[in-house]
N, C-alpha and C positions, 0 to 999 in steps of 0.2 A: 565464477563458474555458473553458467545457466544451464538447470537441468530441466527439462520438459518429460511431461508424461501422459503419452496419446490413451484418450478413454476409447479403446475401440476404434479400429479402423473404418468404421461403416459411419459413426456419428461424428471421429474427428475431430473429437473437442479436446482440449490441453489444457491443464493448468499447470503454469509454470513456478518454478522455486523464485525467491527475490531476484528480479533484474536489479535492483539499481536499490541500494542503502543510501540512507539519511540517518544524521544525530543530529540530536537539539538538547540543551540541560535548560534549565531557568531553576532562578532564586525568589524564592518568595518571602519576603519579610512579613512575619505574623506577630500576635503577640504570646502565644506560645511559644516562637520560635521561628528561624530562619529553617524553610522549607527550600530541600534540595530536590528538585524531579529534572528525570534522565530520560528522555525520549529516543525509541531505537527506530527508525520508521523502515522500511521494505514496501519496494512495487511485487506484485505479482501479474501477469499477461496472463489472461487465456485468451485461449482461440477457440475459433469454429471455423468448420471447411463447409464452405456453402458451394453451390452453383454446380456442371457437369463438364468433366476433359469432354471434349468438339468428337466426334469423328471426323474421319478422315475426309477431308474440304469443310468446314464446317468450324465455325469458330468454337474456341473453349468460354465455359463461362466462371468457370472456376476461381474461385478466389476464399482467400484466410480475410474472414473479420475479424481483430481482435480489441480487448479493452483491456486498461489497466486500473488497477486496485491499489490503491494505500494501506498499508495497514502499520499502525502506530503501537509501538508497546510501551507505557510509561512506568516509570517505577518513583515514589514519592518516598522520601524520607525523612521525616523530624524526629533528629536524636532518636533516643530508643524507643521513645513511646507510638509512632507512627512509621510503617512502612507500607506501602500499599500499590498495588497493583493494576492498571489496568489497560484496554485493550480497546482502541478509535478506530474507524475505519471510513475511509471515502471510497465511495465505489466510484467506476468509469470518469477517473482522473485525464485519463486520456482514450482518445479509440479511434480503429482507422481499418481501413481494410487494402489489402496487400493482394495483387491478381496469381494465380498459382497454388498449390498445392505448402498449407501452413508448414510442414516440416521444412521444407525450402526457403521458409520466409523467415525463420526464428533470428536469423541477425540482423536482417532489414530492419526486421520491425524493436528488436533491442536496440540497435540504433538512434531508432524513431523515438522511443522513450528515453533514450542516455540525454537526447538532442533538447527533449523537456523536461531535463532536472529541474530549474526555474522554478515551472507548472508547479510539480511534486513538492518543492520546498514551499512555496508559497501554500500549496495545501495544507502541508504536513505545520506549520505555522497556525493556520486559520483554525486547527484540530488541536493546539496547543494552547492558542486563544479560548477556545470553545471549555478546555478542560481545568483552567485555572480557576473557575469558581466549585467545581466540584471536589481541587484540591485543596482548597480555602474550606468548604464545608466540611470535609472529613477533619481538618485542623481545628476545625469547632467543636465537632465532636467530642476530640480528644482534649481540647481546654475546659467543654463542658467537663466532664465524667472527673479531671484530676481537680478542677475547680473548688 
């Protein structure tokens, strides 16, 4: 279910609830221990209503730009001693603009992003890459301090 939430009808701007989930887990062999991290990832869309409905003979110029957002939740676990939290984000993973008034465009353009799950997994990867030495450091931490 995609829930949108118009800020104002005059400014027309939306941010939308997760269009489109991702999971990812990875194993990391330490020597503290085999590191479990569970990655949950979500697109979110907003919009904006840019341009003016035409009068009458007069073209419209009207149109939804929108972008889409990754947002990653990881959670890490070694045994009891480490559980840890944390929160990746790529901004305008994707973006495009749609002609018409954005309440009218919310399934075009969900479409548009279901069409580049691909895009999204390859991101929500490249964010999973980026985060595995930060998950190796906190495991040091924690070999330091019981060390």
């Amino acid at each position: 279910m995609v829930k949108r939430a118009l800020i104002g009808a005059a400014l027309a701007s939306s941010l939308a609830a997760p269009a489109l989930a991702l999971e990812h887990e990875v194993v990391i062999e330490h020597p503290a221990g085999t590191i479990a991290a569970d990655y949950s990832g979500a697109v979110t869309i907003e919009t904006r209503q840019v341009g003016a409905a035409g009068v009458a003979g007069r073209p419209s110029t009207l149109a939804c730009e929108w972008r889409a957002t990754l947002n990653v939740e990881r959670t890490a676990k070694l045994g009891q001693a480490l559980q840890t939290r944390r929160t990746l984000s790529r901004d305008d993973v994707a973006r495009g603009t749609k002609p018409g008034w954005c309440e009218t465009q919310t399934k075009a353009i969900d479409a548009l992003v279901a069409a580049r799950r691909d895009t999204f997994r390859t991101a929500m990867l490249e964010l999973v890459e980026q985060d595995r030495s930060a998950i190796v450091a906190e495991a040091d931490g924690v070999r330091r301090r019981e060390g």
